[in-house]
N, C-alpha and C positions, 0 to 999 in steps of 0.2 A: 579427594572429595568423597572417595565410597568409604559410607558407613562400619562395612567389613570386609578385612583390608585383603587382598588380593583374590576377589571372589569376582564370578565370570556373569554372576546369576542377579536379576533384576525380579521384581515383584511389581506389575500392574494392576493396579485396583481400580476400584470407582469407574469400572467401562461400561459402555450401554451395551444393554442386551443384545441390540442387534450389532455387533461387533465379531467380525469373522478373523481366523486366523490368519488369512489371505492378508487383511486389514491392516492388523498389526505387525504382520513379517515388513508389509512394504515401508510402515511408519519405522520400524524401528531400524533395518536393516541401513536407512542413512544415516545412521552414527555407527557403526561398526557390521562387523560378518556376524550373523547370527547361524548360530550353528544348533540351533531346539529352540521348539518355541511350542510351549502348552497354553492353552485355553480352556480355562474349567467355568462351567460345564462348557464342553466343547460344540462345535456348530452343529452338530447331528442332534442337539440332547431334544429327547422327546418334551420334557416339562418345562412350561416357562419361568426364568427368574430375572428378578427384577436388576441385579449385575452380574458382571462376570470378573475376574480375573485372570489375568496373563503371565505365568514365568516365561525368563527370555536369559537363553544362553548364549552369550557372545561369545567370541574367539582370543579376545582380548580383554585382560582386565579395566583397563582404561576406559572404554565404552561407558563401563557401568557409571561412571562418574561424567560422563557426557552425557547420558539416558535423562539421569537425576536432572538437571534442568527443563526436560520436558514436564517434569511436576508444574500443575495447576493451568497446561493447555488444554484448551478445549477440544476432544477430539467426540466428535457424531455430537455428543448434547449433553457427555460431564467433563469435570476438568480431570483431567489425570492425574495418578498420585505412584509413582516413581519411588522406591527404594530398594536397594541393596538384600539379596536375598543372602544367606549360606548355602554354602553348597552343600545338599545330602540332610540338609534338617526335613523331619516331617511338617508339615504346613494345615492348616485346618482354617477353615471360616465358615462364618453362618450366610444359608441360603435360603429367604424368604419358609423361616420358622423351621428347616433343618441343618442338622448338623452334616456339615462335607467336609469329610476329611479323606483325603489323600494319602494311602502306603502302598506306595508302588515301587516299582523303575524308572528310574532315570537316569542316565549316565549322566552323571554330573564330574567332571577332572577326574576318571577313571573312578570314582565311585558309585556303587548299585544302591538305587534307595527303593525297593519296591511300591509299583503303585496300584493301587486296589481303591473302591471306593466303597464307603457304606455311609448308609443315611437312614436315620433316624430320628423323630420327632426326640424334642429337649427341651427341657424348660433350662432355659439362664441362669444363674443364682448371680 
């Protein structure tokens, strides 16, 4: 079922703001062992944005493809949207008119992807 095939790593989108790490360890950890779990922006972040996103590293690939059926549950007050990350790809999404993008660290199957963030106003094309 997972998109890309023997990968450990999930992408949560479409979460409400007020969604805590805590939250999503306890939701996801009943389909497999999670072993890292990021939250951008993360629960301390000074500035409000209107969603959040979740990578989630399990222990087992198989998870990933169990995770995937939690797509379009309602968790706090949107539905969730569940897919297949790569491991070790850099990642980027827009945050209420800035640009977040993420090079960092992450130990992702014994490889290092540094994480850093910068943000800066963008216009679309």
């Amino acid at each position: 079922m997972s998109g890309v095939p023997g990968t450990c790593v999930i992408q949560v989108t479409n979460l409400s703001p007020a969604v805590t790490s805590e939250q999503m360890r306890t939701l996801f950890a009943f389909l497999g062992d999670v072993e890292e779990l990021r939250l951008y922006p993360p629960d301390n972040a000074p500035l409000p944005f209107s969603s959040k996103v979740c990578y989630i590293k399990f222990r087992e690939p198989p998870s990933v493809g169990v995770a995937q059926h939690l797509t379009n549950t309602v968790f706090i007050d949107r539905a969730l949207i569940v897919v297949p990350c790569a491991e070790g790809e850099y990642l980027s999404f827009k945050c209420k008119g800035f640009a977040f993008i993420k090079l960092g660290k992450m130990n992702l199957n014994c490889r290092q992807v540094a994480w850093d963030f910068i943000f800066w106003k963008v216009q679309l094309i």
